[in-house]
C-alpha positions in Angstrom: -91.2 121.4 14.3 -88.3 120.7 11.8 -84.4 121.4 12.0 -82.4 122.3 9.7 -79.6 120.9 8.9 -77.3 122.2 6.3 -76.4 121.3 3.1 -72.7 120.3 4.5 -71.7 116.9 4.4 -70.0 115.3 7.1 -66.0 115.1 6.7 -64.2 111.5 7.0 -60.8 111.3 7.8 -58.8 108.5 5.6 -55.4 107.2 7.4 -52.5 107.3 4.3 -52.9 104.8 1.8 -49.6 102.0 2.4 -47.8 103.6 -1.1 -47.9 106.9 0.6 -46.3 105.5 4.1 -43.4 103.3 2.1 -42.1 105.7 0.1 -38.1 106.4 0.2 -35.3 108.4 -1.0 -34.7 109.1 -4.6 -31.9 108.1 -6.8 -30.6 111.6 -6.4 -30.6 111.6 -3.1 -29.1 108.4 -2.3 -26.4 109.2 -4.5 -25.7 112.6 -3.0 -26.0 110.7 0.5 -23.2 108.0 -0.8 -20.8 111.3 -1.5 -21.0 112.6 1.2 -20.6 109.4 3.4 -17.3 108.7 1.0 -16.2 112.2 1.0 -16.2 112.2 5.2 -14.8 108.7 5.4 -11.9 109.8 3.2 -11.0 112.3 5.4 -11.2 110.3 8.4 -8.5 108.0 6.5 -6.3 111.3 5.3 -6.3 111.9 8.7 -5.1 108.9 10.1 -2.6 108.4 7.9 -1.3 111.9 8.2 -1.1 111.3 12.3 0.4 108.0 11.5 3.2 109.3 9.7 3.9 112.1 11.9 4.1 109.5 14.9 6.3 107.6 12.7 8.6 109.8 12.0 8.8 111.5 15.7 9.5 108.3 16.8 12.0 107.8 14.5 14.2 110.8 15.5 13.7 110.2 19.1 14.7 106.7 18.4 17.8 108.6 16.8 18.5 110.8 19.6 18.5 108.1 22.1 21.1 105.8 19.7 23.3 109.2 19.5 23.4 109.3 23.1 24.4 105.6 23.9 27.2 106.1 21.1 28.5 109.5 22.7 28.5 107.6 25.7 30.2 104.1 25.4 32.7 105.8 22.6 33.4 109.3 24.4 34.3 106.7 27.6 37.3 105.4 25.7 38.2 108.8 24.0 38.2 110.4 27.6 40.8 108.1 29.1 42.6 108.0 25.7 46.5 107.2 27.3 45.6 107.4 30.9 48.1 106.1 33.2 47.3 105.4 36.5 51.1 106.3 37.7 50.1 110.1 35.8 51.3 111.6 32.7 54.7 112.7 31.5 56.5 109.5 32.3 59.1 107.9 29.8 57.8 105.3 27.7 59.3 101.9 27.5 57.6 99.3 25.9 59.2 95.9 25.5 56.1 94.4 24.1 56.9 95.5 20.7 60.0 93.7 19.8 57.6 91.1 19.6 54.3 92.3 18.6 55.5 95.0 15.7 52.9 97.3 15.4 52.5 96.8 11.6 50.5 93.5 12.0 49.4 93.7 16.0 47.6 97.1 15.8 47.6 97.4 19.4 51.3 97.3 20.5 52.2 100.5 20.0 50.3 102.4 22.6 52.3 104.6 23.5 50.4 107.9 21.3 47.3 107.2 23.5 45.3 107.2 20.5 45.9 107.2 16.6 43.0 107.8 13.9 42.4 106.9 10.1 41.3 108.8 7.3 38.2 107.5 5.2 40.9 106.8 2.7 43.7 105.3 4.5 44.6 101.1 5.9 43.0 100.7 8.9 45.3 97.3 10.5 42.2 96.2 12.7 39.9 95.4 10.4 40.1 94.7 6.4 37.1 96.3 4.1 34.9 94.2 2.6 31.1 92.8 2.4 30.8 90.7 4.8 29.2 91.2 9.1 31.9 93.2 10.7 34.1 94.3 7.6 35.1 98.2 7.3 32.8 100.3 5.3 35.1 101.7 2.5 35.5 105.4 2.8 34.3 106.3 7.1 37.0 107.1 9.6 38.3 104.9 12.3 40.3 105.3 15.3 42.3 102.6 17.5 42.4 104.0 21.8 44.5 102.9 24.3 44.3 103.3 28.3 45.9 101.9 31.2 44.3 103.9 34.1 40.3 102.1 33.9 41.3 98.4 34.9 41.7 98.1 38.7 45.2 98.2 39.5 47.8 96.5 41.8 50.6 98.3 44.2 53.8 97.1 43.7 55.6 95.2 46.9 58.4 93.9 45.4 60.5 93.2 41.6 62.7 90.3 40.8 64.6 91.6 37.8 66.2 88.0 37.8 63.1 86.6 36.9 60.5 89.6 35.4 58.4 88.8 38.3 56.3 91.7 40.0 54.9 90.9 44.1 51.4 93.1 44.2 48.6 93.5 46.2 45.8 93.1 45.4 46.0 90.0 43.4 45.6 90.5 39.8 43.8 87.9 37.4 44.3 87.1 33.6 45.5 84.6 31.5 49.1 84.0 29.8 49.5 87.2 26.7 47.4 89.2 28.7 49.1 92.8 28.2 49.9 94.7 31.3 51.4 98.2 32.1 53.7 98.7 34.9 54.6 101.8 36.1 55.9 104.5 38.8 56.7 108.1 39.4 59.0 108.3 36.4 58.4 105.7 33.4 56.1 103.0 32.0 56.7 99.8 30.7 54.2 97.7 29.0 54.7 93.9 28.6 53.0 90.4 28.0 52.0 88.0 30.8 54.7 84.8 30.9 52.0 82.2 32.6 48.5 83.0 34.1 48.5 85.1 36.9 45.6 84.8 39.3 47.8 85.5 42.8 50.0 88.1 43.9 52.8 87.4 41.5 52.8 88.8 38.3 55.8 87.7 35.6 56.4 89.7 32.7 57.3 87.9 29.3 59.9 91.2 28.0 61.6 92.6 30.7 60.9 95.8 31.1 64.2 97.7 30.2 64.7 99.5 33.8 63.2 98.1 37.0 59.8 99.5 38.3 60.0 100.8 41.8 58.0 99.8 44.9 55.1 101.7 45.6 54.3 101.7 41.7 51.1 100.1 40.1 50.7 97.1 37.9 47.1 96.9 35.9 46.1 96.1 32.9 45.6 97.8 29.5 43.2 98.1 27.7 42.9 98.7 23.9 39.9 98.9 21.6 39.5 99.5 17.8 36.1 101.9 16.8 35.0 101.7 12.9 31.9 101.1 10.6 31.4 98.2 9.5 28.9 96.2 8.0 25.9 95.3 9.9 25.5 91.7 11.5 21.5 91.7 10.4 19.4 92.7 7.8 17.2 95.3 9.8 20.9 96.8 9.6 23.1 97.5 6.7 26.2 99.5 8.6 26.6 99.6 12.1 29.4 101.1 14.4 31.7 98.3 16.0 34.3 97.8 18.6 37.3 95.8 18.4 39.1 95.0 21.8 41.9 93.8 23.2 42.6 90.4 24.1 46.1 88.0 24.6 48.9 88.1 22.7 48.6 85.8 19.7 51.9 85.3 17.4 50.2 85.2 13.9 47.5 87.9 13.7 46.4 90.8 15.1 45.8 90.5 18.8 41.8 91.2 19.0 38.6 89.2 20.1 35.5 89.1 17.3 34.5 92.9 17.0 31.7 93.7 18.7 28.3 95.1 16.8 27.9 98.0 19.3 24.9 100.0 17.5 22.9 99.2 14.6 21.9 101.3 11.6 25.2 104.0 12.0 26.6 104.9 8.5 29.1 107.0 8.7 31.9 108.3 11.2 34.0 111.4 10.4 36.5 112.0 13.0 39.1 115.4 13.2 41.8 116.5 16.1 43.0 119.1 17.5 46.8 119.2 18.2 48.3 120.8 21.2 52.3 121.2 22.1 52.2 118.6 24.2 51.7 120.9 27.3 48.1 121.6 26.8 48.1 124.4 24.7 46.3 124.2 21.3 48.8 124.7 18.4 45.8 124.8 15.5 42.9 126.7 15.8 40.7 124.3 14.0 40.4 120.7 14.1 42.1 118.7 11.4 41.8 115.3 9.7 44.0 112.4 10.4 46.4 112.9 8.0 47.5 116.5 8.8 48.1 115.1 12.7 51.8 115.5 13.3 51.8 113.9 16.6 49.6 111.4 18.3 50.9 111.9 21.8 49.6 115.8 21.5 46.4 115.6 20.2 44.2 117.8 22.9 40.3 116.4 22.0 38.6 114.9 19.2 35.6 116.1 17.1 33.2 112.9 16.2 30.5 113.3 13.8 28.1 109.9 13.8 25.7 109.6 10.7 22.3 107.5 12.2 19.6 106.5 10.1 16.1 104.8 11.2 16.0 100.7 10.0 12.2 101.6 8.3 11.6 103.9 6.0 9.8 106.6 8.1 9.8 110.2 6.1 9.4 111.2 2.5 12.1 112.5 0.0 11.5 115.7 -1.8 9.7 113.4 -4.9 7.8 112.1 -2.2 9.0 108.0 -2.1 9.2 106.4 1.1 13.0 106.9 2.8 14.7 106.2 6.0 15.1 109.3 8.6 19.0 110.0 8.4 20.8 112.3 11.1 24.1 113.8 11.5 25.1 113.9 15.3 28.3 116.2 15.9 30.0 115.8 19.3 33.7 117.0 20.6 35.5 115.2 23.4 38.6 116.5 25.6 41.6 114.0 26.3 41.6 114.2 30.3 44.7 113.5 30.9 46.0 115.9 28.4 44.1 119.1 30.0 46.0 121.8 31.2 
């Protein structure tokens, strides 16, 4: 018995030759691969720097705002109390300092306006213009304040017109020049410190030209010089600085080493508004420094601070790298001089 079979031959199976398992991308396709890879990780950067610069520059006008604010604050602090007397307002002026302290070379003698400004374009006696840390920036407004009703005050007891000699309670500290303001119900008289007071005896240097009655207040006053100057670094080239008040010195203008109070502030621009010296507005807009008629009825002032960023932070319209610059308007009433 035979079987057949078939004239089909029996089918091997071959595992892939080694050539066939190693073989990889093609030129083309690496190259396309490479593209893309660049293409994606480009974005990726376009991205990141696009974010970057955004945080950059948000943080730059929030850095802005927050210097505005500290500026409104420490500068609208002496504008508010511009004049204030702790006796009240309306009283006749006497002041004895300025026979001698003229006001021409001691720019804070003559108080008695509460506060006078300065055009961009006019002498400014507290500080020279210049180039060097703390000089005034040519061309930016400045204004000089004065206020007698922030520093704790004294009542008076007693006056020895024989001697200049005030008795007060509670004692009142400062050194010889220190200047002082007297007053009562009807007048004010400012004057220099004879000798150090640091009990209940204060002795004025000028007499004051009509005696102070009991019950009045003795304190001191306070004066301070705001302006742009040039910046005390190099992360700032114009910053906004303080002047103050000191002792009385016979050869200069009576100040301490102005004080850098914010960096990187390049402009001040500064307008008033007059009254008629009751509390009514007499102008219906606010004017510049030179149109003000009188100092003692100027009703508020209008401050506009220019702030820039120390790095350069935003783009200009050609596109270059510049530093973020803001203009910051704010107005201020004189308290005492509401209605």
């Amino acid at each position: 018995m035979s079987y057949f079979t078939g004239p089909f031959p029996a089918k091997v199976l071959q595992a892939p030759s080694a050539r066939g398992r190693q073989r990889g991308l093609s030129l083309v396709e690496l190259m396309i691969s490479i593209t893309l890879g660049m293409v994606a990780v480009a974005g990726a950067i376009s991205i990141y720097l696009a974010n970057r610069s955004s945080y950059k520059t948000i943080e730059g006008a929030a850095r802005l705002q927050e210097n505005a604010r500290f500026a409104v604050e420490f500068l609208g602090r002496d504008l508010r109390e511009a004049g204030g007397i702790v006796c009240g307002g309306n009283l006749v002026q006497e002041n004895v300092v300025l026979a001698d302290y003229p006001s021409s070379t001691h720019w804070w003698s003559d108080w008695s306006a509460g506060l006078t400004g300065y055009d961009g374009g006019s002498t400014f006696v507290a500080q020279t213009t210049g180039t060097n840390s703390g000089d005034q920036k040519s061309g930016t407004d400045a204004i000089v304040v004065w206020s007698a009703s922030t520093a704790s005050p004294s009542v008076i007891s007693a006056y020895d017109a024989g001697t200049s000699t005030f008795t007060v309670y509670p004692a009142q500290t400062a050194t010889s020049g220190k200047v002082f303001t007297a007053c009562d119900d009807t007048r004010v008289s400012t004057f220099t410190l004879a000798q150090d007071a640091s009990t209940t005896t204060v002795q004025a240097d000028q007499a004051p030209t009509n005696a102070i009655k009991t019950g009045g207040f003795v304190n001191q006053l306070n004066a301070s010089a705001w302006y742009i100057g040039v910046g005390g670094s190099s992360s700032s080239t114009y910053s906004l600085w303080r002047a103050g008040l000191v002792s009385a010195q016979s050869t200069a203008a009576l100040s301490a080493p102005a004080q850098e109070i914010l960096e990187n502030v390049t402009n001040m621009q500064i307008t008033y508004l007059q009254g008629d010296g009751n509390g009514t507005p007499t102008d219906t807009d606010y004017v510049d420094a030179s149109t003000v008629t009188s100092w003692a009825n100027v009703l508020a002032v209008r401050v506009v601070l220019t702030l820039a960023t120390p790095d350069s932070v935003g783009l200009s319209t050609s596109g270059a790298s510049q530093a973020l610059t803001q203009d910051f308007p704010f107005t201020l009433a004189i308290r005492r001089r509401l209605k």
